[in-house]
PyMOL Python script that loads the backbone (N, CA, C, O; Angstrom):
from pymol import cmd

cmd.read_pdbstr("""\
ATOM      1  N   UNK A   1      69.586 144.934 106.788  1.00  0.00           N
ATOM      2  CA  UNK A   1      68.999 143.610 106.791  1.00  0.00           C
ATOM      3  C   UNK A   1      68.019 143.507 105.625  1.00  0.00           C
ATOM      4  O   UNK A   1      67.204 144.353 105.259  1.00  0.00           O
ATOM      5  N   UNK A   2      68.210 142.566 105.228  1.00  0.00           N
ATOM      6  CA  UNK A   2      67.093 141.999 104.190  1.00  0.00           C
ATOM      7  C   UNK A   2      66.298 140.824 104.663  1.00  0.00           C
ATOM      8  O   UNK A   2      66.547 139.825 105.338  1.00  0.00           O
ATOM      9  N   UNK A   3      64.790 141.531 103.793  1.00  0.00           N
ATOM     10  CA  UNK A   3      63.692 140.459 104.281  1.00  0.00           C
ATOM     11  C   UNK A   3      63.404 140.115 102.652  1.00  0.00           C
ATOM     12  O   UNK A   3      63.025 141.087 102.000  1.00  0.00           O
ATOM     13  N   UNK A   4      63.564 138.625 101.803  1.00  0.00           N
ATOM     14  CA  UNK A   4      62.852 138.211 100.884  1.00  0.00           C
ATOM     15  C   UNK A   4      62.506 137.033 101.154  1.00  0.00           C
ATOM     16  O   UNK A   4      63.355 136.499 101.868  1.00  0.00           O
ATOM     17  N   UNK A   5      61.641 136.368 100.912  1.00  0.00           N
ATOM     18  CA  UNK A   5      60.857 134.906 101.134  1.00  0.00           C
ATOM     19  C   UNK A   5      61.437 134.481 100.331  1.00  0.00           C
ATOM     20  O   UNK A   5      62.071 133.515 100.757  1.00  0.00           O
ATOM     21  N   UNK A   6      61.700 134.770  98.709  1.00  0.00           N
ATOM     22  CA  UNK A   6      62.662 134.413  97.907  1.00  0.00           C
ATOM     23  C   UNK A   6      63.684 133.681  98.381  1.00  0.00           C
ATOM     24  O   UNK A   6      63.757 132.494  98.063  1.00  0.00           O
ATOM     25  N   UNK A   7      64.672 134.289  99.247  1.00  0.00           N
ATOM     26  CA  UNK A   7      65.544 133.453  99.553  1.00  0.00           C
ATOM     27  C   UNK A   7      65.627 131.892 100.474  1.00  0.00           C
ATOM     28  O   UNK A   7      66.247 130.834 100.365  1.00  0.00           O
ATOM     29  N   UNK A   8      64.846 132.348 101.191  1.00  0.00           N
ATOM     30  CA  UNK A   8      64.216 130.851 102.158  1.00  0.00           C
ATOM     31  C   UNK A   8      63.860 129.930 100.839  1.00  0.00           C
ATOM     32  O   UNK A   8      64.546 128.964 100.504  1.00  0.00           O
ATOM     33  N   UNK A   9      62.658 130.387 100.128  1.00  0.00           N
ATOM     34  CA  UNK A   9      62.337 129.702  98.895  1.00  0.00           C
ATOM     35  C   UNK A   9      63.026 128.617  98.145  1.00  0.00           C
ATOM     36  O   UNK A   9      62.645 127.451  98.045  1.00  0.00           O
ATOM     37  N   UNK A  10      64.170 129.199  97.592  1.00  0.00           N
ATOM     38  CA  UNK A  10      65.070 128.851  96.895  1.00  0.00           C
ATOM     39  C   UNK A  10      65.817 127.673  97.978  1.00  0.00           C
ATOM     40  O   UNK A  10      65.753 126.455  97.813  1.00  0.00           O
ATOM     41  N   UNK A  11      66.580 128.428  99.189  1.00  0.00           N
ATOM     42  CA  UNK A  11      66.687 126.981  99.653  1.00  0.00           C
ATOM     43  C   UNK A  11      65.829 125.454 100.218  1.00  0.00           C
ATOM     44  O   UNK A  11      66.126 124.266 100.349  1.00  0.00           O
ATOM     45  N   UNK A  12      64.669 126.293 100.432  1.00  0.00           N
ATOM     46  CA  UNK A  12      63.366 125.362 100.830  1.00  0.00           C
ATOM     47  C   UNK A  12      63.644 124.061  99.254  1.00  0.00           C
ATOM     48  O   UNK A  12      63.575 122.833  99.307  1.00  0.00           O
ATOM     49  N   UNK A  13      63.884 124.752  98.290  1.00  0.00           N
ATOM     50  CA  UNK A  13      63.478 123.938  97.000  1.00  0.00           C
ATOM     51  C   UNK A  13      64.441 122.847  96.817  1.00  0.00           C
ATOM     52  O   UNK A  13      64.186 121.694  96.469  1.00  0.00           O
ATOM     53  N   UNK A  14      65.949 123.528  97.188  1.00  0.00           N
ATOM     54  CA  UNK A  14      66.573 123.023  96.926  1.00  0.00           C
ATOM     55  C   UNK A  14      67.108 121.370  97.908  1.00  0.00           C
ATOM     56  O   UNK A  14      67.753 120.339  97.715  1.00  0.00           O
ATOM     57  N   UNK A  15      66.212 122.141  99.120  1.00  0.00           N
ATOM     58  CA  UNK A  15      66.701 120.567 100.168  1.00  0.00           C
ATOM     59  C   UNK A  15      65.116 119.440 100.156  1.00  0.00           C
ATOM     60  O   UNK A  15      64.933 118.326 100.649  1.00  0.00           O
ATOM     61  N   UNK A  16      64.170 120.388  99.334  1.00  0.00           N
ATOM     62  CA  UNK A  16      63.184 119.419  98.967  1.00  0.00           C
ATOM     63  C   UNK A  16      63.477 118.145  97.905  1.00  0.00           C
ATOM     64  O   UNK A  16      62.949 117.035  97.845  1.00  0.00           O
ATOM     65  N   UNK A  17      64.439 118.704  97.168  1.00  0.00           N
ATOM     66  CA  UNK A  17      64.645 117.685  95.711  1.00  0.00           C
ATOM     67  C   UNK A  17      63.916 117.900  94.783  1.00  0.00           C
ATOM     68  O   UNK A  17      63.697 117.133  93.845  1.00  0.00           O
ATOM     69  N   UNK A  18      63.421 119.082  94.974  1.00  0.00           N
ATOM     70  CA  UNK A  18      62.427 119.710  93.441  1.00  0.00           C
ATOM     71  C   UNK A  18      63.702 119.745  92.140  1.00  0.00           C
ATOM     72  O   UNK A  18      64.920 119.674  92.303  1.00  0.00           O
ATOM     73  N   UNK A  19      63.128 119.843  91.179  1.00  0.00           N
ATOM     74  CA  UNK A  19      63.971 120.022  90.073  1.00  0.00           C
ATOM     75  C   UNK A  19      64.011 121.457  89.559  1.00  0.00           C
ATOM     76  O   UNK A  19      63.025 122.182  89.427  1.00  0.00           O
ATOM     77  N   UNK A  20      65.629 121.863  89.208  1.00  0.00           N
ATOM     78  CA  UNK A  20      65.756 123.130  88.775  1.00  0.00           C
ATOM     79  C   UNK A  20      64.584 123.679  88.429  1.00  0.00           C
ATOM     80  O   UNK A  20      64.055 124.645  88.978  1.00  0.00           O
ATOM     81  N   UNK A  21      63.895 122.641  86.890  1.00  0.00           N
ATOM     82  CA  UNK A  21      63.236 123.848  86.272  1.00  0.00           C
ATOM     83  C   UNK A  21      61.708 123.513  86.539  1.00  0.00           C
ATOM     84  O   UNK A  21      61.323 122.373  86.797  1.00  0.00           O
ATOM     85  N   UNK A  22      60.804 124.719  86.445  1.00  0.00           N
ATOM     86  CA  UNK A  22      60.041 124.705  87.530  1.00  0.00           C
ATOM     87  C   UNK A  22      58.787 124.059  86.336  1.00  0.00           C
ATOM     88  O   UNK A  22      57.703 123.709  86.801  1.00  0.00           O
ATOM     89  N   UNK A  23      58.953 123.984  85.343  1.00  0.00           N
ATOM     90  CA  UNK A  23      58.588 123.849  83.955  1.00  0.00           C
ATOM     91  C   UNK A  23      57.634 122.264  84.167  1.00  0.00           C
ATOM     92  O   UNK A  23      56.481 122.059  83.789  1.00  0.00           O
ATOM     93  N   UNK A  24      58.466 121.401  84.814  1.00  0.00           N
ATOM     94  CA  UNK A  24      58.466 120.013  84.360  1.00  0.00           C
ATOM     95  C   UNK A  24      57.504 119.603  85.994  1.00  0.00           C
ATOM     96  O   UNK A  24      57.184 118.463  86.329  1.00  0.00           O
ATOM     97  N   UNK A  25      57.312 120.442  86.511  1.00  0.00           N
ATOM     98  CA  UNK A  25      56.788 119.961  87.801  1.00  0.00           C
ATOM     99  C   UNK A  25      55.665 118.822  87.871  1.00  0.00           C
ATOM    100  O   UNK A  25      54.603 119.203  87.381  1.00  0.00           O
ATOM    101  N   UNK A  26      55.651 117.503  88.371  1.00  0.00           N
ATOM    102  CA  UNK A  26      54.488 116.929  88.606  1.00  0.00           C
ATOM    103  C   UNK A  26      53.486 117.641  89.396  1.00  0.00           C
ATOM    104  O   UNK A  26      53.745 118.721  89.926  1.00  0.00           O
ATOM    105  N   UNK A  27      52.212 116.999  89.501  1.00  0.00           N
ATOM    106  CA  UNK A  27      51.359 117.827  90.288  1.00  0.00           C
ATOM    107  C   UNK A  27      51.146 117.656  91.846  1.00  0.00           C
ATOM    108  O   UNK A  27      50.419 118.345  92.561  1.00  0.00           O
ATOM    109  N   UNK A  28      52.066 116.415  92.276  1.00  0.00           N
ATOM    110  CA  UNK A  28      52.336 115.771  93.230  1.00  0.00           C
ATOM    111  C   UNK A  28      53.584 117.206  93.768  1.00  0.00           C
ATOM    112  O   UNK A  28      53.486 117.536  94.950  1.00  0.00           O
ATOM    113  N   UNK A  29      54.406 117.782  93.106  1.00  0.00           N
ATOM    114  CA  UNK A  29      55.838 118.354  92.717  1.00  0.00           C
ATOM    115  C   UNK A  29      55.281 119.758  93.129  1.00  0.00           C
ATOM    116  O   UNK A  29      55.800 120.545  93.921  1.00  0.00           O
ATOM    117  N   UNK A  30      53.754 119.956  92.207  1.00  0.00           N
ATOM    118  CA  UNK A  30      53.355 121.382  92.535  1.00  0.00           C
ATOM    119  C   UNK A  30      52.470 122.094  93.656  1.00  0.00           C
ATOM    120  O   UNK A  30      51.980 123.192  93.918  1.00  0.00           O
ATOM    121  N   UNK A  31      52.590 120.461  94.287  1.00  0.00           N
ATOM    122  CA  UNK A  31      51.173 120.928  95.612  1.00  0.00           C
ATOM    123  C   UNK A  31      52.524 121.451  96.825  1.00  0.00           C
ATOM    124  O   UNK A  31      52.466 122.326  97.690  1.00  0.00           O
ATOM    125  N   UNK A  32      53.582 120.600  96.485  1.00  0.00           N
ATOM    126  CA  UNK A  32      54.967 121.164  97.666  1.00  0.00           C
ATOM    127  C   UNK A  32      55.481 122.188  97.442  1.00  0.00           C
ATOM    128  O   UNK A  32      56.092 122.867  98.268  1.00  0.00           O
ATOM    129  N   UNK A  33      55.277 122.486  96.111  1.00  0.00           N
ATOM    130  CA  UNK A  33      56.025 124.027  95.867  1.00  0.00           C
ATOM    131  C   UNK A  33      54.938 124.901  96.751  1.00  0.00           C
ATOM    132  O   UNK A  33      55.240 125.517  97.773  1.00  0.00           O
ATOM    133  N   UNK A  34      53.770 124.848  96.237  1.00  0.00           N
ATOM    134  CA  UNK A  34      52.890 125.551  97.273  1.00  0.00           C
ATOM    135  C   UNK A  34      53.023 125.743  98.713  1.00  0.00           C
ATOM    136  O   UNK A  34      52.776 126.751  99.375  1.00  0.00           O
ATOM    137  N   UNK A  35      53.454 124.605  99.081  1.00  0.00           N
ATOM    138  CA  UNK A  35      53.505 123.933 100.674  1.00  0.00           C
ATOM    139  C   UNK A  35      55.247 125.286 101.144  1.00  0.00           C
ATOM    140  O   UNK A  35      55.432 126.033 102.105  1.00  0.00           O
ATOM    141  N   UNK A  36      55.970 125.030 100.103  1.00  0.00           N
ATOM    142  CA  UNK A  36      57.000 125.480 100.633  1.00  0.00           C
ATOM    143  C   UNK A  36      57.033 127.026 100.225  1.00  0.00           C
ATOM    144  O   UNK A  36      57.766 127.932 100.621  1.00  0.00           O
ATOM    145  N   UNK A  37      55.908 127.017  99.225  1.00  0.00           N
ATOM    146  CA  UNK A  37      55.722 129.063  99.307  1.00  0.00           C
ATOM    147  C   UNK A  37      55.396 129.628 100.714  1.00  0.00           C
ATOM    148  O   UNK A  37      55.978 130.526 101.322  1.00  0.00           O
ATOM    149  N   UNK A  38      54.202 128.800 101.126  1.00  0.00           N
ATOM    150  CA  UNK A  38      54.167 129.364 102.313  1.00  0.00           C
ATOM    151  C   UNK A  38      54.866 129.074 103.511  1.00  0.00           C
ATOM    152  O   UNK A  38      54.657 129.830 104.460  1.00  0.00           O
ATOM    153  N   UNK A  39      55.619 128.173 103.649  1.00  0.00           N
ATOM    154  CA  UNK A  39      56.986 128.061 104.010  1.00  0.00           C
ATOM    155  C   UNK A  39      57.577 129.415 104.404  1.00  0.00           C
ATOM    156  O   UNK A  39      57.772 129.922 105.509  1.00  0.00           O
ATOM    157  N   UNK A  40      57.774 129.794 103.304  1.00  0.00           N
ATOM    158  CA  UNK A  40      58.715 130.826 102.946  1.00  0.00           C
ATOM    159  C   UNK A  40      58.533 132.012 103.193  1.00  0.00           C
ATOM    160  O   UNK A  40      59.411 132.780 103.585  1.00  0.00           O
ATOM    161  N   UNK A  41      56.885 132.414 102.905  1.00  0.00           N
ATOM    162  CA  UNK A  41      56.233 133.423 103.143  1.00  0.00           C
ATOM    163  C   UNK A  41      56.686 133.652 105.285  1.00  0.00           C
ATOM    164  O   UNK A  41      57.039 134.527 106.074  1.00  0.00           O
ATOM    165  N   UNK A  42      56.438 132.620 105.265  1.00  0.00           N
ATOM    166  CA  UNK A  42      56.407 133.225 107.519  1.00  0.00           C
ATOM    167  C   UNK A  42      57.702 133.135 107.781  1.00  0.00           C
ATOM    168  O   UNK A  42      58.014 133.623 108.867  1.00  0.00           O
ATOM    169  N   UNK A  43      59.113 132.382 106.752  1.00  0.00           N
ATOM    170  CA  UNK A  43      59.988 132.442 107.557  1.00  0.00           C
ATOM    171  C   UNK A  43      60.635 133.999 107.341  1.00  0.00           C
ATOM    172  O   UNK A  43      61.351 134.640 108.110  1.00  0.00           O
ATOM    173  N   UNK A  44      59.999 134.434 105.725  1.00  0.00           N
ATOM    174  CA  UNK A  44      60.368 136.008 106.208  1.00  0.00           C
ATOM    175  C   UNK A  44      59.503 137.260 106.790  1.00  0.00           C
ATOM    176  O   UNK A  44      59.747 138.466 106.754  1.00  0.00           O
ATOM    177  N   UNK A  45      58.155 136.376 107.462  1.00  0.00           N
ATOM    178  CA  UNK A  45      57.782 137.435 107.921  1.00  0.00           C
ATOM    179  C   UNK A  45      58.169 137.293 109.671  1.00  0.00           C
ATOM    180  O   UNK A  45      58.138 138.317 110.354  1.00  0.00           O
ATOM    181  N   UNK A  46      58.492 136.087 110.238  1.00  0.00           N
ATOM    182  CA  UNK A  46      59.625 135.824 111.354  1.00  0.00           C
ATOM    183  C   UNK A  46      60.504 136.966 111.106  1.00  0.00           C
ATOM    184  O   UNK A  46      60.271 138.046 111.649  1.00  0.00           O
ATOM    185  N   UNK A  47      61.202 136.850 110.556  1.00  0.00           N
ATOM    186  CA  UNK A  47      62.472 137.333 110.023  1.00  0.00           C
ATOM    187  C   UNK A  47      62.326 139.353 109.996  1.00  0.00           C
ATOM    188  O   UNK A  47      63.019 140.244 110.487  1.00  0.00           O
ATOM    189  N   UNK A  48      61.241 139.345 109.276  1.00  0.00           N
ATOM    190  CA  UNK A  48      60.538 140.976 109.770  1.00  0.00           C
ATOM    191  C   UNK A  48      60.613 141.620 110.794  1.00  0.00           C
ATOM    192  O   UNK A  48      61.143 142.707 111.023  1.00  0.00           O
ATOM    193  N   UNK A  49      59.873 140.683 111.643  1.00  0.00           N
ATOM    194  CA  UNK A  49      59.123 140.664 112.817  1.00  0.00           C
ATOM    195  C   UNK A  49      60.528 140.605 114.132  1.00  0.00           C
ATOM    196  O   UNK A  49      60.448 141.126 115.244  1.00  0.00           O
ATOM    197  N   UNK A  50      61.578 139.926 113.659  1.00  0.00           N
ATOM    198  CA  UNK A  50      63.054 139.722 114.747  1.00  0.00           C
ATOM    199  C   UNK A  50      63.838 141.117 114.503  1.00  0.00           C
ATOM    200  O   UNK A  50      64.418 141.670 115.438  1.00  0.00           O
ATOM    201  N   UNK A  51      63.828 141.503 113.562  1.00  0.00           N
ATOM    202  CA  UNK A  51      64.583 142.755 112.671  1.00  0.00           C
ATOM    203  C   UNK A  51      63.900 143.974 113.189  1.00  0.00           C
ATOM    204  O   UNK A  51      64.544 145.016 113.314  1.00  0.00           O
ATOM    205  N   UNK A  52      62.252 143.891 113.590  1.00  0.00           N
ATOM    206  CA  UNK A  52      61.794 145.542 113.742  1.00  0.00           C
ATOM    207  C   UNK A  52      62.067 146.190 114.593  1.00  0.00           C
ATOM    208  O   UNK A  52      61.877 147.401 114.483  1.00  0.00           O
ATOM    209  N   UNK A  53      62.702 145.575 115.950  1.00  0.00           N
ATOM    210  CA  UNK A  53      62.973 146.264 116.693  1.00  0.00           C
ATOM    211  C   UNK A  53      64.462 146.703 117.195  1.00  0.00           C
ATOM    212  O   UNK A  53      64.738 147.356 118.202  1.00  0.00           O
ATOM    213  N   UNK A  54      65.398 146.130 116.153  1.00  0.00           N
ATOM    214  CA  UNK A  54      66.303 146.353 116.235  1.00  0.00           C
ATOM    215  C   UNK A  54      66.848 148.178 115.848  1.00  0.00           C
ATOM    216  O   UNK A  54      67.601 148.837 116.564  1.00  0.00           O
ATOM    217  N   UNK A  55      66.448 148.471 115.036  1.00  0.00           N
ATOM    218  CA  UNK A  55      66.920 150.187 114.676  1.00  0.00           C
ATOM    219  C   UNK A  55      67.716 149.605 113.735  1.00  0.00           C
ATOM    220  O   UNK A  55      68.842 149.822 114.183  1.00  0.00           O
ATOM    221  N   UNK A  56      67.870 148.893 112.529  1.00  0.00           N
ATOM    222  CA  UNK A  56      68.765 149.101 111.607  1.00  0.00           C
ATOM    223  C   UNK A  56      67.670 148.759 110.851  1.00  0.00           C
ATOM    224  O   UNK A  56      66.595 148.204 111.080  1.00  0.00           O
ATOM    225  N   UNK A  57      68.415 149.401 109.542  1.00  0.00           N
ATOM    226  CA  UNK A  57      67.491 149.459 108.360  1.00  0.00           C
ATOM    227  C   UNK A  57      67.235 148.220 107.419  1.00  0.00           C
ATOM    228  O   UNK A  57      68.180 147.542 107.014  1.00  0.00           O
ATOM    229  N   UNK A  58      66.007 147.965 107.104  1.00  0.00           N
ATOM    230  CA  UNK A  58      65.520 146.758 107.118  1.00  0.00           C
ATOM    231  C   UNK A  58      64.716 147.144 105.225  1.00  0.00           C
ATOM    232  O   UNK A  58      63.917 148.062 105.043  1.00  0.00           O
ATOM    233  N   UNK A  59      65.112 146.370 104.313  1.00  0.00           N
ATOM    234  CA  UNK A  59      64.570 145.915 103.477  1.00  0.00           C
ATOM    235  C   UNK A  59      63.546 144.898 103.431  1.00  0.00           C
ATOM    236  O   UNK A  59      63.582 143.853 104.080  1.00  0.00           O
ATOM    237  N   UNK A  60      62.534 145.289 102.550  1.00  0.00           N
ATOM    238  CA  UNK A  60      61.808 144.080 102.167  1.00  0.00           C
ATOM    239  C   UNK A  60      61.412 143.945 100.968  1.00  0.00           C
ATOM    240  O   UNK A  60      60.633 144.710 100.400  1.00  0.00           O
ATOM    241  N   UNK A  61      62.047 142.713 100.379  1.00  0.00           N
ATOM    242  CA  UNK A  61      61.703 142.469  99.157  1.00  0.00           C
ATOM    243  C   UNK A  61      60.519 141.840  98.636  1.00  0.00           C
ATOM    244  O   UNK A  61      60.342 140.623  98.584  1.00  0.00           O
ATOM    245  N   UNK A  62      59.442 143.035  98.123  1.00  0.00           N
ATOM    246  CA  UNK A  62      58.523 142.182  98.026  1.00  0.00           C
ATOM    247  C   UNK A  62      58.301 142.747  96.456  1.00  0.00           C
ATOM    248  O   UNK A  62      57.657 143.734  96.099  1.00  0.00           O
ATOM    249  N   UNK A  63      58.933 141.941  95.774  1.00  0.00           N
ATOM    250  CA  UNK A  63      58.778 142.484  94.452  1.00  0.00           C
ATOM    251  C   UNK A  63      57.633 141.863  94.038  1.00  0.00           C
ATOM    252  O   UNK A  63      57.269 140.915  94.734  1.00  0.00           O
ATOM    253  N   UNK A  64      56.596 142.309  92.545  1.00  0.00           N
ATOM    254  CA  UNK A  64      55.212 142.057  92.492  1.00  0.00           C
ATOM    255  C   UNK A  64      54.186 141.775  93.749  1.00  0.00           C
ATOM    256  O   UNK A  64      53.218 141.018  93.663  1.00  0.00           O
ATOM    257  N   UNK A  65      54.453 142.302  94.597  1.00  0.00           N
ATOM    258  CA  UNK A  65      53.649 142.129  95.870  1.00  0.00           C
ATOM    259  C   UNK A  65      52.461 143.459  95.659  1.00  0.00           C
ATOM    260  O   UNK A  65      52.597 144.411  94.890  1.00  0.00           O
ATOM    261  N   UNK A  66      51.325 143.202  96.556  1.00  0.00           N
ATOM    262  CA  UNK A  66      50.688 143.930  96.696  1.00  0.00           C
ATOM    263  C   UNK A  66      51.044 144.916  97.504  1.00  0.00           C
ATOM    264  O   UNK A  66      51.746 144.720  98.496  1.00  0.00           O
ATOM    265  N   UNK A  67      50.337 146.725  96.961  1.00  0.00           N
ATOM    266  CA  UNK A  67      50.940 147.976  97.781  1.00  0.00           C
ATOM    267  C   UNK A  67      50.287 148.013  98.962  1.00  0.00           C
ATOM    268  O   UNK A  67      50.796 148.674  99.867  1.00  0.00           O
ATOM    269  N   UNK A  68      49.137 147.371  99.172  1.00  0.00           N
ATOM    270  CA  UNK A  68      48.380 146.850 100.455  1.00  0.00           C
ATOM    271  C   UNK A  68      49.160 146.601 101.070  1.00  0.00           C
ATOM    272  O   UNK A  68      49.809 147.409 101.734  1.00  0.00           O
ATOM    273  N   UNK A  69      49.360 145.160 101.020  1.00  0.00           N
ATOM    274  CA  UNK A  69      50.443 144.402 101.595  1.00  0.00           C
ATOM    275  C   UNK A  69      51.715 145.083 102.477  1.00  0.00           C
ATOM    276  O   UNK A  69      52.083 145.023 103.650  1.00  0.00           O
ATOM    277  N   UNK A  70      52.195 145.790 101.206  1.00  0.00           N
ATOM    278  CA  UNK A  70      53.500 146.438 101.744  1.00  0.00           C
ATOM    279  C   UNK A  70      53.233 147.924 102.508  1.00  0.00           C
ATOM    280  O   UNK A  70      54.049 148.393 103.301  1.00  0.00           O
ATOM    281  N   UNK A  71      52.188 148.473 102.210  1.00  0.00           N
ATOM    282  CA  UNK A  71      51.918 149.635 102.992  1.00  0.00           C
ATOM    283  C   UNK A  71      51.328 149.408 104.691  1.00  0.00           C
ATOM    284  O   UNK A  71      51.025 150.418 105.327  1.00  0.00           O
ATOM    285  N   UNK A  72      51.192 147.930 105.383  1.00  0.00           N
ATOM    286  CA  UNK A  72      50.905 146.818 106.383  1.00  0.00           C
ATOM    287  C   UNK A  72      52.191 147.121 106.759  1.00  0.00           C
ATOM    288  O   UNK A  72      52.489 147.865 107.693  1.00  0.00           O
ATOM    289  N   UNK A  73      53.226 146.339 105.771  1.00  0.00           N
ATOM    290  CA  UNK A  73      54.420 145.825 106.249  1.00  0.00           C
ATOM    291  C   UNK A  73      55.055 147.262 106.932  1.00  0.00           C
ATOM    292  O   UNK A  73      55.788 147.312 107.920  1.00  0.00           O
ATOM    293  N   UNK A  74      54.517 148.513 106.048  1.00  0.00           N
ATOM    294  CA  UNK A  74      55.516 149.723 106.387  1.00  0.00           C
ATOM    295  C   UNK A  74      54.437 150.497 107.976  1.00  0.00           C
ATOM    296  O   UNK A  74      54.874 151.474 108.582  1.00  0.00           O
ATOM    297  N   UNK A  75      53.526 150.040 108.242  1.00  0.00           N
ATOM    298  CA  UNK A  75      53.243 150.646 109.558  1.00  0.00           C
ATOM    299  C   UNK A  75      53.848 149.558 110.244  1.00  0.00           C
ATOM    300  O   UNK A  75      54.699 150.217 110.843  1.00  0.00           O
ATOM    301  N   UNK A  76      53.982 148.783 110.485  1.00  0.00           N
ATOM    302  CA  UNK A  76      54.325 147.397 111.484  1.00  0.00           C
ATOM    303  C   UNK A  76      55.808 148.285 112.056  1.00  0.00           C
ATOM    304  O   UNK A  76      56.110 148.278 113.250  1.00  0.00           O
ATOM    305  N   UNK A  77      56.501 148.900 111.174  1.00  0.00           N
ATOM    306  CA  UNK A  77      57.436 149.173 111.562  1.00  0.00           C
ATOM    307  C   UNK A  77      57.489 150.845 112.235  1.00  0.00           C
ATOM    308  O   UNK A  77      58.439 151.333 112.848  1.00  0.00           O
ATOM    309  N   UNK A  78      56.494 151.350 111.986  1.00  0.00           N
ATOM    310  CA  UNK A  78      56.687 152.597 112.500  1.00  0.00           C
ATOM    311  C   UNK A  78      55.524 152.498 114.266  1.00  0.00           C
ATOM    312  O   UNK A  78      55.454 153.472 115.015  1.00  0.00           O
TER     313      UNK A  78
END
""", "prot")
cmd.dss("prot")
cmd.show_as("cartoon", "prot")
cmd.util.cbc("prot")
cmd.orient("prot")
């Protein structure tokens, strides 16, 4: 199983009507991207959290994330 917020993300963006490039964002454009980071952020930590007790091996993609962070994420599971 994989856990990335990334992926929620991406579709979060895409059923918002944001525009591809992230370049051109109004600021009206950039307060929802925010809105839908954290969106994204709980639907994969839901998603963590449904997965830990299953016994299969569980990724989490937390690329540029903090080792804090992820050293949290890695007791949660033990």
């Amino acid at each position: 199983k994989i856990v990335n917020s990334d992926i929620s993300l991406e579709w979060l963006k895409k059923n918002s009507g944001l525009p591809e490039d992230m370049n051109d964002l109004t600021k009206e454009q950039r307060s929802t991207l925010g809105k839908l980071q954290h969106q994204s952020r709980q639907i994969a930590k839901d998603k963590m959290m449904k997965y830990r007790g299953d016994g299969n091996g569980v990724i989490i993609d937390g690329t540029g994330g903090s080792i804090k962070v992820m050293e949290k994420q890695v007791q949660e599971f033990t």
